[in-house]
Backbone as JSON Lines, residues from 0, in Angstrom:
{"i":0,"aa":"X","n":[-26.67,12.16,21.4],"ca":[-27.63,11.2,21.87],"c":[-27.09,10.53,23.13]}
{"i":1,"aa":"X","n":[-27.64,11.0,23.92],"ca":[-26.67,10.53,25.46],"c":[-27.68,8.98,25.58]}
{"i":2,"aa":"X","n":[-26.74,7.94,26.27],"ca":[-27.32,6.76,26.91],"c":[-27.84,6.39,27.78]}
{"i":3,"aa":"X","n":[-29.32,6.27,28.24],"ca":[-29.81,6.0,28.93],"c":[-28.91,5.02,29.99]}
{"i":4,"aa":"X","n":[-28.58,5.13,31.62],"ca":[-28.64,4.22,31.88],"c":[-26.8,4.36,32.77]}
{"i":5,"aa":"X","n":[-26.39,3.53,33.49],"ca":[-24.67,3.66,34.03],"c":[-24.15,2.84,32.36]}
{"i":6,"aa":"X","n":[-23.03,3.58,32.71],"ca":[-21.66,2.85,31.88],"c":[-20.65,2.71,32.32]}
{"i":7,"aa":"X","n":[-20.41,1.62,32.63],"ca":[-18.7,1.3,33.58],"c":[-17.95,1.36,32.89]}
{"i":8,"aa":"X","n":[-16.4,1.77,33.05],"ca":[-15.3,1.79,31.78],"c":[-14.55,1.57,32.68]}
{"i":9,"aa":"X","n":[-13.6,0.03,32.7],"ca":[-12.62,-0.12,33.58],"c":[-11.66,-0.32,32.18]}
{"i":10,"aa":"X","n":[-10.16,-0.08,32.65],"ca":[-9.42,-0.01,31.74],"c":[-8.47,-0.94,32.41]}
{"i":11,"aa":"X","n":[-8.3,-2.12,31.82],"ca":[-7.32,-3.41,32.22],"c":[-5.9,-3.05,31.96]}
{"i":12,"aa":"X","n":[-5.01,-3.03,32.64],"ca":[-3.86,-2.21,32.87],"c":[-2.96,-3.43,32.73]}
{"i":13,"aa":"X","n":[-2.94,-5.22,32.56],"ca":[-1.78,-6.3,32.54],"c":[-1.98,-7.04,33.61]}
{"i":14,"aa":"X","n":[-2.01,-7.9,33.97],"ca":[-1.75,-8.7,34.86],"c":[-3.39,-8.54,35.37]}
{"i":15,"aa":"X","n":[-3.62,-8.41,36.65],"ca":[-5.13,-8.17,37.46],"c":[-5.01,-6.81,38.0]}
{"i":16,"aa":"X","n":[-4.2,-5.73,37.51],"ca":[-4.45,-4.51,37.61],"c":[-5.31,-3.81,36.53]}
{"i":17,"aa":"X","n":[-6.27,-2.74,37.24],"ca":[-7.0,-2.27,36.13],"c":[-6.95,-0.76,36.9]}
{"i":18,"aa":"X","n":[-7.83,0.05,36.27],"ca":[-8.37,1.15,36.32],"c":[-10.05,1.23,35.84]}
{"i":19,"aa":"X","n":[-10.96,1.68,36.8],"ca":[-12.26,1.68,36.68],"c":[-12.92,2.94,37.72]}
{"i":20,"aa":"X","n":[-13.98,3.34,37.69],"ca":[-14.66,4.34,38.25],"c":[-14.42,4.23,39.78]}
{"i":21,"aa":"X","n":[-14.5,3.14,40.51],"ca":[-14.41,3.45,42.06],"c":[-12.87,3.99,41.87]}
{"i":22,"aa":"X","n":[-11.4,3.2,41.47],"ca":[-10.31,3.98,41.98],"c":[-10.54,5.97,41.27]}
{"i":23,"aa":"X","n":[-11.16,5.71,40.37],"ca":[-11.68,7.32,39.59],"c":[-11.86,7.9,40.64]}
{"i":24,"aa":"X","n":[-13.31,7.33,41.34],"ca":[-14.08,8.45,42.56],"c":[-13.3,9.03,43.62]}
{"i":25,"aa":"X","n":[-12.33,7.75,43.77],"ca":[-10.96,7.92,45.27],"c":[-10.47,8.97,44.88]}
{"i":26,"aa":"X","n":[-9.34,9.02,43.52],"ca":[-8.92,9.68,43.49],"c":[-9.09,11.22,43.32]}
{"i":27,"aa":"X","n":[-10.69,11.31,43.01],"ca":[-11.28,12.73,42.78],"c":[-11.6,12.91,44.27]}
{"i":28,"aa":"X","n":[-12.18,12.36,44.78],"ca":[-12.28,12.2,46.64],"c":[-11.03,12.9,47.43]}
{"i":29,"aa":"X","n":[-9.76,12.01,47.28],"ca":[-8.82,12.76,47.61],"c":[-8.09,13.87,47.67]}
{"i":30,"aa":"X","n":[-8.45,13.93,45.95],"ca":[-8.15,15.6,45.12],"c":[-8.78,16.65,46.3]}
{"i":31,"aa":"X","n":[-10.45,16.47,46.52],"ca":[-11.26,17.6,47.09],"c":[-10.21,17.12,48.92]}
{"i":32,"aa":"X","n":[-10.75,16.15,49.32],"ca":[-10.27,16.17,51.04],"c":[-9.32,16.35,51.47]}
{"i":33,"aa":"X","n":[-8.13,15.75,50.74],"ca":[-6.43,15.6,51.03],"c":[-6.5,14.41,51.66]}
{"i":34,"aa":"X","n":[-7.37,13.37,51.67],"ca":[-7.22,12.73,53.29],"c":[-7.49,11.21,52.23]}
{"i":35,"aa":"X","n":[-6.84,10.36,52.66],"ca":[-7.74,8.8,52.35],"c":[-9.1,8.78,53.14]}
{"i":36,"aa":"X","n":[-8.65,8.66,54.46],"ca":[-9.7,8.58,55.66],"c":[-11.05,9.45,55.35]}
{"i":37,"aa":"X","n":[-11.09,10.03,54.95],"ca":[-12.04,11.1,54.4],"c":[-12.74,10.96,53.17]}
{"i":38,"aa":"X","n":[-11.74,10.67,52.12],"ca":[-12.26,10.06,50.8],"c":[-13.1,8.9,51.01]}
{"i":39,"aa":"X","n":[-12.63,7.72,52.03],"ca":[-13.38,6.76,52.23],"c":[-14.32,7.41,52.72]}
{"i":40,"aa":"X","n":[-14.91,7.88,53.83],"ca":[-15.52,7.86,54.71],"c":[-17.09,8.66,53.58]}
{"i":41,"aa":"X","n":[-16.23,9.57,52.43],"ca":[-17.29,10.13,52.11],"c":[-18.09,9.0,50.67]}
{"i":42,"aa":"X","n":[-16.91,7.97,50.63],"ca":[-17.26,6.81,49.53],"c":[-18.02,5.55,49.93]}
{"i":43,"aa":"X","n":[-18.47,5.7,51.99],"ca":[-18.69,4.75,52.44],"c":[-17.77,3.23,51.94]}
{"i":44,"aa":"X","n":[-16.6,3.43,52.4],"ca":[-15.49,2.22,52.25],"c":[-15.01,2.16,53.32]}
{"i":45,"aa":"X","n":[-14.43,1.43,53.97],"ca":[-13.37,1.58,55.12],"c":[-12.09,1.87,54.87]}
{"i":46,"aa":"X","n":[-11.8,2.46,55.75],"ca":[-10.37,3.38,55.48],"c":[-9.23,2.05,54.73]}
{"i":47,"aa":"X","n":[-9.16,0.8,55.09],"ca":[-8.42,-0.55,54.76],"c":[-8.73,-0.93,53.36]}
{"i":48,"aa":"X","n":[-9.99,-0.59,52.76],"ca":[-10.38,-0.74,51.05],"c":[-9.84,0.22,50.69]}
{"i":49,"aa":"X","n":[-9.51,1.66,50.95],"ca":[-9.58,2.7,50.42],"c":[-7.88,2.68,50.29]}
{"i":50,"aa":"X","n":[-7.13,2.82,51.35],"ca":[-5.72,2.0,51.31],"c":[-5.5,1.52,50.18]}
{"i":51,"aa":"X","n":[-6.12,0.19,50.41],"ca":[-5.72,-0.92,49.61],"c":[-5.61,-0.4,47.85]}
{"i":52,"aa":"X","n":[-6.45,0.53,47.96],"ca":[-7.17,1.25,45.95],"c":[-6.06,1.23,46.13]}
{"i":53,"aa":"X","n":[-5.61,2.54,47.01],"ca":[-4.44,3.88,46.33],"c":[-3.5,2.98,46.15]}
{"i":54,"aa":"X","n":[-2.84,1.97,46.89],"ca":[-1.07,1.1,46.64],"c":[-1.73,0.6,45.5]}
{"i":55,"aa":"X","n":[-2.92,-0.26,45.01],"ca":[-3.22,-0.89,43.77],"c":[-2.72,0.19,42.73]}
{"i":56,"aa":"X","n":[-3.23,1.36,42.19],"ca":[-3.56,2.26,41.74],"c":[-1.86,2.79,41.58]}
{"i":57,"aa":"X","n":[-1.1,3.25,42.34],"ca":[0.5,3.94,42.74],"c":[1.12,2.49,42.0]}
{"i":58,"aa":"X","n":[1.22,1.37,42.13],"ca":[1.87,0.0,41.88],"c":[1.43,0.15,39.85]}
{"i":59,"aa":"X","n":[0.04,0.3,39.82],"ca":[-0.59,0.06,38.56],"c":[0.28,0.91,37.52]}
{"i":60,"aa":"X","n":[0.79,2.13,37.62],"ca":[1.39,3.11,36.98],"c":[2.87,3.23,36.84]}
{"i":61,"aa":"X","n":[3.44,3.68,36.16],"ca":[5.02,3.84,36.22],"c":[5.14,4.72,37.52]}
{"i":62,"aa":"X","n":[4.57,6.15,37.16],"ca":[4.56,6.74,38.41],"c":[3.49,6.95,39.87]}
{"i":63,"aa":"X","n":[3.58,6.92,40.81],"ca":[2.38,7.19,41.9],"c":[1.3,7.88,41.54]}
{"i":64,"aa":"X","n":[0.36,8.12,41.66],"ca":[-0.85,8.93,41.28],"c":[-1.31,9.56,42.59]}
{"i":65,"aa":"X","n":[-1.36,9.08,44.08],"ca":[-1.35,9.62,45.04],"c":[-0.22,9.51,45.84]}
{"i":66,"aa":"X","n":[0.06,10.55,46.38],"ca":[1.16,10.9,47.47],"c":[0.72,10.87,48.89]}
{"i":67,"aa":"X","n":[1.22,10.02,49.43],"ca":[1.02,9.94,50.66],"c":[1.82,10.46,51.97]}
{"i":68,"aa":"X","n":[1.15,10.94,52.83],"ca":[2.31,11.61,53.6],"c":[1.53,10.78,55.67]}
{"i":69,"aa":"X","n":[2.42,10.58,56.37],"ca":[2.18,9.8,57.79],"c":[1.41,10.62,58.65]}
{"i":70,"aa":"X","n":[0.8,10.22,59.19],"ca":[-0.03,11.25,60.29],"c":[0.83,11.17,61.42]}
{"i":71,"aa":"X","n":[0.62,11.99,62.24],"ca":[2.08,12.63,63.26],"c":[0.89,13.58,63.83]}
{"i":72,"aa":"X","n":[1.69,14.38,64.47],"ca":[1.47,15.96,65.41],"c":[0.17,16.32,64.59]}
{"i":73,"aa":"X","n":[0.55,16.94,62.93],"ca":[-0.39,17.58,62.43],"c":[-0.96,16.78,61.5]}
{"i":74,"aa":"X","n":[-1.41,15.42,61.73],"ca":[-1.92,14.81,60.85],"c":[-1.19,14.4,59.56]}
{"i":75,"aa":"X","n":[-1.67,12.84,58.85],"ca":[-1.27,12.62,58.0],"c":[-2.22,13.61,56.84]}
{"i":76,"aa":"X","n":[-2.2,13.24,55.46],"ca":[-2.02,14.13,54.13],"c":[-1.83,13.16,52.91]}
{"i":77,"aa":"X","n":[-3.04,12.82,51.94],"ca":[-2.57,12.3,50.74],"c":[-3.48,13.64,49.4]}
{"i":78,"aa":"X","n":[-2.45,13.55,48.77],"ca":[-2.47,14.46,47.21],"c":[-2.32,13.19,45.76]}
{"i":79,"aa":"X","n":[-2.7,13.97,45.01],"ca":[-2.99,13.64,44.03],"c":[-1.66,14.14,43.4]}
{"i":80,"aa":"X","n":[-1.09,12.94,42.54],"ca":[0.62,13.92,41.82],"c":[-0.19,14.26,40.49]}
{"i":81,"aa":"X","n":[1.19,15.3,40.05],"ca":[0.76,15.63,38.01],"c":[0.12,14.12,37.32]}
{"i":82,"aa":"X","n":[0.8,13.32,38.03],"ca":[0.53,11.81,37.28],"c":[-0.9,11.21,37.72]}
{"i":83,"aa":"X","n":[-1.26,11.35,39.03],"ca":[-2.9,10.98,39.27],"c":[-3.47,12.02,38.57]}
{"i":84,"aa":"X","n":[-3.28,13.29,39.07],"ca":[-4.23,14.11,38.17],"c":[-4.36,13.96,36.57]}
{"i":85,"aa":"X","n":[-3.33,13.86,35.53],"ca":[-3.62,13.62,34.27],"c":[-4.43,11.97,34.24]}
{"i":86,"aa":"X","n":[-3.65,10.93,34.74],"ca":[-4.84,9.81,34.69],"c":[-6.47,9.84,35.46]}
{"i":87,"aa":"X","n":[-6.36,11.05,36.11],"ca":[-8.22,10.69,36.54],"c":[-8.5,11.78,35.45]}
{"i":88,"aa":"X","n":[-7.9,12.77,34.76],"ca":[-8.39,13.39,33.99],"c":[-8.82,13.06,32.43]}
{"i":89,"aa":"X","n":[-7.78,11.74,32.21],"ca":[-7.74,11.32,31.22],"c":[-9.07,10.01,30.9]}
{"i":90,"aa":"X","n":[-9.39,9.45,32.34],"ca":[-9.94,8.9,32.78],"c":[-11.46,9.3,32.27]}
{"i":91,"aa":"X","n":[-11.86,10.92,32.95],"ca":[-12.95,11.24,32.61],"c":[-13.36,11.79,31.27]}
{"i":92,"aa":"X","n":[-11.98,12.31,30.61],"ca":[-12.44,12.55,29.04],"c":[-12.79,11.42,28.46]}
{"i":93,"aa":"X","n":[-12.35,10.32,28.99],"ca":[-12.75,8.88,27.91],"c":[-14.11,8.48,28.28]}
{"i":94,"aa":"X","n":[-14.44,8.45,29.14],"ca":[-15.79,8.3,30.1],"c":[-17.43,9.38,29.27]}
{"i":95,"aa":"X","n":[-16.69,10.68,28.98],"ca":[-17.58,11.36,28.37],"c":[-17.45,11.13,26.82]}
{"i":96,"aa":"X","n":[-16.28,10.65,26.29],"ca":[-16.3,10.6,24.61],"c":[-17.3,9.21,25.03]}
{"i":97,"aa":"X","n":[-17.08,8.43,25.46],"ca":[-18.04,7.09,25.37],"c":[-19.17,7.63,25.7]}
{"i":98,"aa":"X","n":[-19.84,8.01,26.39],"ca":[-21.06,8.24,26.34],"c":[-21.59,9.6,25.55]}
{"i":99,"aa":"X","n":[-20.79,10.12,24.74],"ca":[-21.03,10.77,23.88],"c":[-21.8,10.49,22.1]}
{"i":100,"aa":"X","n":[-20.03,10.06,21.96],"ca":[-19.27,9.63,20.08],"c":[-19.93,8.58,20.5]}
{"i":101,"aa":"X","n":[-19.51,7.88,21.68],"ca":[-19.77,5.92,21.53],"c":[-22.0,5.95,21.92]}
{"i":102,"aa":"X","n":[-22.73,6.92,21.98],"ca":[-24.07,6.29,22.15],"c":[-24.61,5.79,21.52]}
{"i":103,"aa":"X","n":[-24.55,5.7,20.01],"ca":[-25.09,4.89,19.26],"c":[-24.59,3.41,19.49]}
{"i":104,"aa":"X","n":[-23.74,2.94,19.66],"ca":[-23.0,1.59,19.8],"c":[-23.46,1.29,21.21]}
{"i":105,"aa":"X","n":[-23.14,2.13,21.95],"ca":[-23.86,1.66,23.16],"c":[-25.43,1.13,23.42]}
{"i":106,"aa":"X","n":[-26.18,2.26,22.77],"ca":[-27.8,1.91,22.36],"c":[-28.25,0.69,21.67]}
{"i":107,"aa":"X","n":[-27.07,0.72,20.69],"ca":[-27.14,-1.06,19.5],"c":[-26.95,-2.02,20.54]}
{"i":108,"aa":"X","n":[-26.03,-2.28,21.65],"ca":[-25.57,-3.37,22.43],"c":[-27.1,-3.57,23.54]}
{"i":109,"aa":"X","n":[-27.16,-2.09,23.71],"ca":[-28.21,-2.57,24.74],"c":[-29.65,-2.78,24.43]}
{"i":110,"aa":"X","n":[-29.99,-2.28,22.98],"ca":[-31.23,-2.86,22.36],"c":[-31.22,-4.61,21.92]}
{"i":111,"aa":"X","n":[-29.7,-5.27,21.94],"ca":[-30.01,-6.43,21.92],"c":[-29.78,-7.25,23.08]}
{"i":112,"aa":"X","n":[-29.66,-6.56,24.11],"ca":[-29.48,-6.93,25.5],"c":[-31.09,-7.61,25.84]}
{"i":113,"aa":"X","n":[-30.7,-8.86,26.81],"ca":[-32.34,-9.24,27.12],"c":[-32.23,-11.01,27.14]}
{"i":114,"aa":"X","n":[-32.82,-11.6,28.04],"ca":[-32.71,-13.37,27.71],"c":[-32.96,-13.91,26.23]}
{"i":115,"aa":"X","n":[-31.85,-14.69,26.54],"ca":[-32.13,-15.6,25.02],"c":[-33.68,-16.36,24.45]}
{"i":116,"aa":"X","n":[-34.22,-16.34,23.5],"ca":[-35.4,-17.5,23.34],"c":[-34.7,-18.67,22.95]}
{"i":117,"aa":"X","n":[-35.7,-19.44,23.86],"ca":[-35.33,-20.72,23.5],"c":[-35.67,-21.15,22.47]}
């Protein structure tokens, strides 16, 4: 019984670090382009938000999740490590069990969703 409707799943990581669908999209962005500049550009962000994810995101983890490399002669280069790739992967299996296993609970929350009567 799939859920009508978006479902955000940010995952609060300690402090004011989290994990949620935009750093998700970056990092699947990056996966396909190699590029920040590119990932943004195709996420409509500016290259300075898009930055800003990946150090949030690399800081958030024990290990980096994107690798970054300097632009020079042949251009800079960011990748996705074993460690971004298993967390955006892990990311999206939880994303589909929730809107899977979790639609009934989801459907209950949002059938009582709606202004209070006074």
């Amino acid at each position: 019984m799939p859920v009508p409707g978006p479902v955000h799943l940010r995952i609060l990581l300690g402090g004011a670090a989290h994990f949620g669908p935009g750093k998700a999209e970056l990092l699947a962005r990056i996966r396909e382009t190699g590029s920040v500049a590119a990932a943004a550009a195709a996420m409509g962000l500016s290259y300075r938000r898009a930055w800003t994810l990946v150090v949030e995101a690399n800081r958030a983890f024990r290990a980096p999740l994107v690798e970054l490399s300097r632009g020079g002669e042949g251009g800079g280069g960011a990748r996705l490590t074993r460690e971004g790739e298993a967390v955006l992967a892990s990311f999206r299996a939880l994303e589909r069990l929730i809107l899977t296993e979790g639609a009934p609970y989801l459907a209950a929350i949002r059938d009582r969703a709606g202004p209070s009567e006074p």
